[in-house]
C-alpha positions in Angstrom: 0.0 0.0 0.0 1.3 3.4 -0.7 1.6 6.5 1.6 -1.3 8.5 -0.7 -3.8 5.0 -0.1 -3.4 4.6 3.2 -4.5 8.6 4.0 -7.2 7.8 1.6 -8.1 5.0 3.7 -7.7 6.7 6.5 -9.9 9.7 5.5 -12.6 7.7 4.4 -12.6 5.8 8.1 -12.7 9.5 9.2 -15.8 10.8 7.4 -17.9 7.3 7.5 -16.7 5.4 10.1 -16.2 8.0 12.7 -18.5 10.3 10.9 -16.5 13.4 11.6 -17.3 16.7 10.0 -15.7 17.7 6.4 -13.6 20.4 7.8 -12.3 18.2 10.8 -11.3 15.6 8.1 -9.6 18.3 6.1 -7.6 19.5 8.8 -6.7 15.9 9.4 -5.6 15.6 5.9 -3.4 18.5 5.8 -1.8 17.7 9.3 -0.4 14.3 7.5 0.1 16.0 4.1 2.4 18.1 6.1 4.5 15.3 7.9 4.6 13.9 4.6 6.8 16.7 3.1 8.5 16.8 6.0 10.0 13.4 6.1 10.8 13.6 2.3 12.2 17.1 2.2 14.6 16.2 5.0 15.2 12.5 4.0 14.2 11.3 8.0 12.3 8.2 6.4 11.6 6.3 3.0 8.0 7.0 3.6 5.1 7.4 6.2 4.9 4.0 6.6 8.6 2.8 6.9 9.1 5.0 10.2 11.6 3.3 12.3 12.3 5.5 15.7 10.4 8.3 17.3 13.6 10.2 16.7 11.6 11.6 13.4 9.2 12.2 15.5 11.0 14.1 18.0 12.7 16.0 14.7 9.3 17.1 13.6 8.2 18.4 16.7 11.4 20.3 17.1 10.7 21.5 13.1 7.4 22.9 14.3 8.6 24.9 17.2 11.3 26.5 15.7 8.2 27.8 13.1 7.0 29.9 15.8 3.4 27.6 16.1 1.2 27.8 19.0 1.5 24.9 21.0 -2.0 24.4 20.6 -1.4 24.4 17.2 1.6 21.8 17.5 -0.5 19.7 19.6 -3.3 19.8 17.3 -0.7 18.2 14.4 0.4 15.5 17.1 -2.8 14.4 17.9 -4.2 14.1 14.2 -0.9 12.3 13.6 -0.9 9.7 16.3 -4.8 9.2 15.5 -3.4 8.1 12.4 -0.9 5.9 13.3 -2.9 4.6 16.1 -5.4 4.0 13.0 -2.5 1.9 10.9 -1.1 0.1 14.0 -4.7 -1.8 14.3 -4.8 -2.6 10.2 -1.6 -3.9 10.4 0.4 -1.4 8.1 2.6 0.0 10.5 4.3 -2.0 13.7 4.4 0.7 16.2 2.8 4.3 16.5 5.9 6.0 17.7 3.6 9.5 18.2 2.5 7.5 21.1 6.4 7.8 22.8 6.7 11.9 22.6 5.3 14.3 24.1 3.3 17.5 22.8 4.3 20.9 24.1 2.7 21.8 27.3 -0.2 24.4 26.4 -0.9 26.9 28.8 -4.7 26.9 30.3 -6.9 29.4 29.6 -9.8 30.4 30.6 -12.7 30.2 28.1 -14.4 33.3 26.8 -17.9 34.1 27.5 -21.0 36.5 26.9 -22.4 38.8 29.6 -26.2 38.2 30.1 -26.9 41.6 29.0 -25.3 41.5 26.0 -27.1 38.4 25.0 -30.5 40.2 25.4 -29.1 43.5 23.6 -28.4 41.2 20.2 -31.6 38.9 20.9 -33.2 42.4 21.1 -32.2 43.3 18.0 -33.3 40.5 16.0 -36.6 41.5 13.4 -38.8 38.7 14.5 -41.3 39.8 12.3 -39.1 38.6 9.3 -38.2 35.2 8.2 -34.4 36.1 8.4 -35.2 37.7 12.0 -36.8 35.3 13.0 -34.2 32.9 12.2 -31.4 34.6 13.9 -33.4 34.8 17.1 -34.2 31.2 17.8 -30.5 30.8 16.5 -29.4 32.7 19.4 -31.6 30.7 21.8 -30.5 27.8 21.0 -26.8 28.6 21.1 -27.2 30.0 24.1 -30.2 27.9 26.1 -29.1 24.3 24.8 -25.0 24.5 24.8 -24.8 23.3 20.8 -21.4 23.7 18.9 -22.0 25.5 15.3 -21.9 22.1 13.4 -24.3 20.6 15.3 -27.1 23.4 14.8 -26.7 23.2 11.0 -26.9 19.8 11.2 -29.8 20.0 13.6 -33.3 18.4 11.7 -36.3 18.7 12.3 -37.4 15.3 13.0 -34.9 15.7 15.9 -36.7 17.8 17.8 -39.6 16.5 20.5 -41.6 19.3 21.3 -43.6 17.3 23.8 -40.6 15.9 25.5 -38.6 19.6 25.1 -36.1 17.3 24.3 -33.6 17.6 21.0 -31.5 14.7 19.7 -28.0 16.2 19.4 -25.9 14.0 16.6 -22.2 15.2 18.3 -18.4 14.6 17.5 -17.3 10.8 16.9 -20.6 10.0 16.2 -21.7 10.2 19.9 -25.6 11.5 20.6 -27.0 12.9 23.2 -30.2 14.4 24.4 -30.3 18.3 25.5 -33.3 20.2 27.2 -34.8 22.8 25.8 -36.7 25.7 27.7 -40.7 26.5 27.3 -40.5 29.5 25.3 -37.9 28.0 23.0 -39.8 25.1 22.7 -42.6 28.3 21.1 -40.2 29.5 18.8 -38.7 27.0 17.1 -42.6 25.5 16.4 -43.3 29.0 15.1 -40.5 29.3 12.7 -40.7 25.6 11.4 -44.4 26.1 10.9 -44.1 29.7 9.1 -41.1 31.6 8.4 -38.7 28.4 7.7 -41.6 27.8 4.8 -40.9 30.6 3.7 -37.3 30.6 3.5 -37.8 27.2 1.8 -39.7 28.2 -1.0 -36.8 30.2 -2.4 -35.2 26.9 -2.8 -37.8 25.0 -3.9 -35.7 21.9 -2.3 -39.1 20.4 -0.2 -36.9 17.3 0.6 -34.3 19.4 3.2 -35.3 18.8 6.6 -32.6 20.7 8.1 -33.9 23.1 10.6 -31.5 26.3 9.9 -31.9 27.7 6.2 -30.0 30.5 4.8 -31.5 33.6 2.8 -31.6 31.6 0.0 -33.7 28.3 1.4 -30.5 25.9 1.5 -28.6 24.2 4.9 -27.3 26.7 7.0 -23.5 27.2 7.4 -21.1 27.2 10.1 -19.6 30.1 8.3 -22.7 31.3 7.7 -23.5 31.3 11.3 -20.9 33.3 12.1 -21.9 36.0 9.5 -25.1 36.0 11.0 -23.3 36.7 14.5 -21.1 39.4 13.1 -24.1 41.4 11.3 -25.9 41.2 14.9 -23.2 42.9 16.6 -22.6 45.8 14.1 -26.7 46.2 14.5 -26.0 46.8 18.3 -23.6 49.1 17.4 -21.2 46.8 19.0 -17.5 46.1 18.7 -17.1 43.4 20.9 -16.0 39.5 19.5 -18.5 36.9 19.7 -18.2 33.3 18.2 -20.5 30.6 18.2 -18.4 28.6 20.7 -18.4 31.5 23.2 -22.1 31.5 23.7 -21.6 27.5 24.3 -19.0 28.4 26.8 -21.7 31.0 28.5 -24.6 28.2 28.7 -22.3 26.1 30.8 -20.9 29.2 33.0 -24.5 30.1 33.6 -25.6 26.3 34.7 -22.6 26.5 36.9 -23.4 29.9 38.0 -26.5 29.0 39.5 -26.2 26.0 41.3 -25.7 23.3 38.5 -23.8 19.8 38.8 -20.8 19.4 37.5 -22.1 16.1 35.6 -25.2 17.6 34.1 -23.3 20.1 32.4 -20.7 17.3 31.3 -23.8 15.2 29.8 -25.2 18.7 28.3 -22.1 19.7 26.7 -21.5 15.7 24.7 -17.8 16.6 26.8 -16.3 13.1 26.7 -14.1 13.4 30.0 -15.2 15.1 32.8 -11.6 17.1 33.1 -12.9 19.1 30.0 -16.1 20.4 31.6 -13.9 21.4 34.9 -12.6 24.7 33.0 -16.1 26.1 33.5 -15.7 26.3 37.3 -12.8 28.4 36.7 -15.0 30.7 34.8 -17.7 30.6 37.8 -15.4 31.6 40.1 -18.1 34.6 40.7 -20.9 32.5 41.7 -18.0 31.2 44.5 -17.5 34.5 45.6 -21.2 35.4 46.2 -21.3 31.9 47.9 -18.3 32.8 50.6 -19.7 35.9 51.3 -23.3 34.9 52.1 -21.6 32.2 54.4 -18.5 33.0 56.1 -18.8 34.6 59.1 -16.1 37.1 59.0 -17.6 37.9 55.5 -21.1 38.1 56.4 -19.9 40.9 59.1 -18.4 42.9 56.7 -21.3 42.8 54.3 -24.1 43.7 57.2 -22.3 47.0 57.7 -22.4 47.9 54.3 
């Protein structure tokens, strides 16, 4: 097998087997693509498959420092590399995944970045729900913000998905991995009104009656993640607004808010699809405000201080 079949292989494992998102396979594809040129441009191996020590390993981390990459970068090449090695070790084309004997550069934590409530209503408030478009961008925002979604999996929400008497929606996450979130009342209003009016009428302009996806664009086709954050950008400059706001940062403020008010730690883990619980811990980093309020309604020395305010 040659080095250009057994990414092929590997790619298609990715996208049907594993049923990861086009651009996470694409990102996969170049990480190798890159290795690849690397081992042949400094002669460290015959090929990807004819590896023989992790000192090429070791070399290529060394190469990718000495670029000036992030470490969350150079992490982000080691992992899609020893996914694919890890992937060739178990069909037998390669004898050992030498990614699994180095180590990635340490990355240094930080905290995620979140929404304040306030700002949240000022671009909810400034959604046109009296157009299709409007309309749209508001339930968007509710959703993003009230059920903890990444981007890909709102476009790739459908309607058959959704149990509006359960308030339930069937979330189809990373690595093929469902799970059920909880939506809120007056979502649960919303999203029936736009399905039953104005996502007809963005529909029509498509004329494509067989697309079940819940999100349309202007022009009645499957909303983008791109598209998405378009639609995010546009709110802000209505507000008049300067501030950055992605799609994953109002995922990061639905689990700060659980946390905020009381929430378990492995609620939020099963809200989020987070695999591990370690990845959900950040949040209470994040909450350390909701801590604060806690110690000084309950210390004593604290609760002194406070009465004599």
């Amino acid at each position: 097998m040659t080095e250009q079949e057994a990414i092929a292989k590997f790619m298609d494992y990715l996208a049907n087997v594993k049923n990861y998102s086009s651009n996470t396979v694409l990102s996969y594809h170049k990480d190798i693509q890159e290795f690849l040129e690397f081992i042949h441009s400094e002669k460290m191996a015959p090929s990807l498959l004819s590896i023989r020590n992790n000192r090429v390993c070791k070399n290529y981390i060394s190469y990718l420092s000495s670029s000036n990459l992030a470490s969350t970068s150079i992490s982000r090449k080691l992992s899609s590399l020893r996914t694919f090695y890890q992937y060739l070790l178990k069909s037998g084309d390669v004898q050992t995944n030498f990614f699994e004997e180095v180590e990635a550069p340490k990355i240094p934590k930080r905290l995620p970045k979140t929404i304040k409530e306030n700002e949240i209503m000022m671009l909810l408030n400034v959604c046109d729900q009296t157009t299709p478009l409007g309309f749209r961008n508001y339930c968007i925002l509710e959703i993003l913000y009230g059920c903890g979604l990444r981007v890909s999996e709102l476009c790739a929400l459908e309607i058959k998905d959704i149990d509006f008497m359960d308030l339930t929606i069937l979330i189809h996450g990373k690595g093929s991995k469902d799970r059920v979130v909880i939506m809120f009342e007056e979502l649960k209003d919303h999203l029936k009104r736009y399905i039953s009016t104005f996502r007809l009428d963005l529909l029509y302009r498509s004329k494509d009656e067989t697309n079940r996806h819940v999100f349309l664009n202007k022009n009645g086709t499957t909303l983008t993640p791109r598209g998405v954050r378009v639609i995010l950008n546009q709110l802000i400059k209505d507000c008049g607004e300067t501030f950055h706001l992605s799609p994953h940062m109002l995922r990061h403020s639905f689990a700060t808010a659980l946390l905020n008010r009381g929430a378990d730690m492995r609620s939020v883990q099963e809200l989020l699809g987070h695999e591990n619980l370690s990845t959900t811990q950040i949040y209470t980093h994040v909450s350390f405000e909701h801590v604060r309020k806690s110690y000084e309604l309950s210390h004593p020395r604290a609760s002194k201080i406070n009465d004599k305010k």
